[in-house]
C-alpha positions in Angstrom: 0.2 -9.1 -41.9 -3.3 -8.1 -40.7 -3.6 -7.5 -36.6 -6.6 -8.0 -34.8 -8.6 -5.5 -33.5 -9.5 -5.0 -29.8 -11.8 -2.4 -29.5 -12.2 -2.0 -25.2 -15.3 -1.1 -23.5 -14.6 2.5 -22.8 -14.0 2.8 -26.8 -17.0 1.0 -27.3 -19.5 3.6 -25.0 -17.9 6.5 -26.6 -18.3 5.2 -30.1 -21.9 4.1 -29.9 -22.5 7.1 -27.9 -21.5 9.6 -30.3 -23.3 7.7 -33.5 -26.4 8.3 -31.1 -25.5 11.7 -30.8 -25.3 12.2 -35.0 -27.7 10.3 -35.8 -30.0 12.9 -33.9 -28.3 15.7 -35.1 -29.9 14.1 -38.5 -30.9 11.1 -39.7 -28.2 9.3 -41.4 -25.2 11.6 -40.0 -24.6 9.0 -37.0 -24.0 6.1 -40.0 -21.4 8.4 -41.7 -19.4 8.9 -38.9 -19.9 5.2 -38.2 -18.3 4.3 -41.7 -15.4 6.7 -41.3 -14.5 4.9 -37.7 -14.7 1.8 -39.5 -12.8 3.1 -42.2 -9.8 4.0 -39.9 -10.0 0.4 -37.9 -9.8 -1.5 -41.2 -6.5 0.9 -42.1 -5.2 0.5 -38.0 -5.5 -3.5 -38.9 -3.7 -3.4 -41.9 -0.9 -0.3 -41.0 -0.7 0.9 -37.3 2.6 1.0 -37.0 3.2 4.4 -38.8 1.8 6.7 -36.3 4.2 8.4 -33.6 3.5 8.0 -30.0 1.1 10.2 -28.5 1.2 10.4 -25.0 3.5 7.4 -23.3 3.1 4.2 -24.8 -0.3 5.3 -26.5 -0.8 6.5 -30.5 -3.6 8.0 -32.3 -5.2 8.7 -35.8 -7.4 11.5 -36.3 -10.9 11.3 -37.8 -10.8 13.2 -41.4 -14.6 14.5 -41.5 -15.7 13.9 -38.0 -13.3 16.1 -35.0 -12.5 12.9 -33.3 -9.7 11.0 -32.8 -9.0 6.8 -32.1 -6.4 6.2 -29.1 -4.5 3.0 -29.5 -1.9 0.8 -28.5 -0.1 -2.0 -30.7 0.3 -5.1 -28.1 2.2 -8.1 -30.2 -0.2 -9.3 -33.2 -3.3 -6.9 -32.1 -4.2 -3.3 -32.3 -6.1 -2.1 -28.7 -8.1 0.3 -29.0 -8.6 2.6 -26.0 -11.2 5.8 -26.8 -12.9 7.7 -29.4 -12.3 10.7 -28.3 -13.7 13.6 -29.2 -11.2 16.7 -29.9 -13.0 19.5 -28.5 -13.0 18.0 -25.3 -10.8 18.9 -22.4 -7.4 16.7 -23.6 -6.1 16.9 -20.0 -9.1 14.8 -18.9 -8.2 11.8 -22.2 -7.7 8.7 -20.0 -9.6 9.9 -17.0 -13.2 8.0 -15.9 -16.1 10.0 -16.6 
Protein backbone atom coordinates (compact mmCIF):
# COMPACT_ATOMS: atom_id res chain seq x y z
CA UNK A 1 0.00 0.00 0.00
CA UNK A 2 1.37 3.44 -0.96
CA UNK A 3 0.04 6.50 1.47
CA UNK A 4 -0.26 9.82 0.27
CA UNK A 5 1.77 12.52 1.16
CA UNK A 6 0.73 15.70 2.88
CA UNK A 7 3.40 17.89 3.10
CA UNK A 8 1.83 21.22 5.48
CA UNK A 9 2.74 24.69 5.02
CA UNK A 10 5.11 25.09 7.88
CA UNK A 11 7.06 21.99 6.21
CA UNK A 12 6.84 23.57 3.05
CA UNK A 13 8.67 27.18 4.20
CA UNK A 14 11.30 25.29 5.99
CA UNK A 15 12.07 22.96 3.17
CA UNK A 16 12.25 25.58 0.42
CA UNK A 17 13.96 27.81 2.86
CA UNK A 18 16.74 25.71 3.62
CA UNK A 19 17.35 24.54 -0.32
CA UNK A 20 17.72 28.44 -0.61
CA UNK A 21 20.09 28.46 2.05
CA UNK A 22 22.42 25.50 0.25
CA UNK A 23 22.04 26.37 -2.78
CA UNK A 24 24.00 29.70 -1.72
CA UNK A 25 26.32 27.92 0.32
CA UNK A 26 27.19 26.51 -3.38
CA UNK A 27 25.66 26.11 -6.40
CA UNK A 28 24.13 22.74 -6.69
CA UNK A 29 24.36 21.85 -2.76
CA UNK A 30 20.52 23.17 -2.29
CA UNK A 31 19.43 20.38 -5.24
CA UNK A 32 21.30 17.67 -3.16
CA UNK A 33 19.63 18.19 -0.18
CA UNK A 34 16.47 18.63 -2.21
CA UNK A 35 16.93 14.95 -3.56
CA UNK A 36 17.73 13.37 -0.20
CA UNK A 37 14.26 15.03 1.20
CA UNK A 38 12.60 13.54 -1.65
CA UNK A 39 14.33 10.43 -1.21
CA UNK A 40 12.95 10.06 2.45
CA UNK A 41 9.21 11.12 1.32
CA UNK A 42 9.17 8.53 -1.45
CA UNK A 43 10.49 5.82 1.49
CA UNK A 44 7.67 7.65 4.22
CA UNK A 45 5.01 6.79 1.25
CA UNK A 46 5.91 3.48 0.87
CA UNK A 47 7.07 2.39 4.89
CA UNK A 48 6.15 4.96 7.65
CA UNK A 49 5.02 2.89 9.91
CA UNK A 50 8.45 1.58 11.21
CA UNK A 51 9.54 4.60 13.02
CA UNK A 52 8.81 4.88 16.98
CA UNK A 53 6.99 7.83 18.27
CA UNK A 54 8.88 10.89 18.83
CA UNK A 55 7.34 13.23 20.94
CA UNK A 56 3.33 12.41 21.49
CA UNK A 57 1.60 11.26 18.62
CA UNK A 58 4.37 12.61 16.23
CA UNK A 59 7.45 10.38 14.47
CA UNK A 60 10.51 11.33 12.60
CA UNK A 61 13.25 10.17 10.12
CA UNK A 62 16.50 11.67 10.17
CA UNK A 63 18.26 13.18 7.05
CA UNK A 64 21.45 10.85 6.28
CA UNK A 65 23.86 13.59 4.58
CA UNK A 66 22.07 16.80 5.52
CA UNK A 67 21.62 17.37 9.85
CA UNK A 68 17.89 17.60 9.45
CA UNK A 69 15.16 15.76 10.32
CA UNK A 70 11.19 15.19 8.75
CA UNK A 71 8.46 15.35 11.60
CA UNK A 72 5.36 13.27 10.69
CA UNK A 73 2.28 11.93 11.62
CA UNK A 74 0.44 8.78 9.97
CA UNK A 75 -3.44 9.89 9.74
CA UNK A 76 -5.51 6.75 8.12
CA UNK A 77 -4.20 6.27 4.29
CA UNK A 78 -1.79 9.51 4.38
CA UNK A 79 1.52 10.45 5.79
CA UNK A 80 1.40 14.41 7.31
CA UNK A 81 4.11 15.91 7.22
CA UNK A 82 4.70 18.61 9.86
CA UNK A 83 8.58 20.33 9.60
CA UNK A 84 11.98 19.93 8.28
CA UNK A 85 13.58 20.61 10.98
CA UNK A 86 16.90 21.35 11.38
CA UNK A 87 18.94 19.46 14.25
CA UNK A 88 21.11 22.06 15.54
CA UNK A 89 18.32 24.07 16.40
CA UNK A 90 17.01 24.59 19.78
CA UNK A 91 14.60 21.06 20.01
CA UNK A 92 12.61 22.65 22.83
CA UNK A 93 11.41 25.27 20.40
CA UNK A 94 10.29 22.04 17.41
CA UNK A 95 6.48 22.84 17.21
CA UNK A 96 6.65 26.43 18.35
CA UNK A 97 5.76 29.53 15.62
CA UNK A 98 8.68 31.36 14.59
Amino acid sequence: MSFRLEIRDRASDEFIESYLWYEQQRNGLGEEFHDEVEEHFAFLRERPEGFAKWRGPYKKINLKRFPYIIVFRVVKDAVVVFSVFHTRRDPKRWGRRR
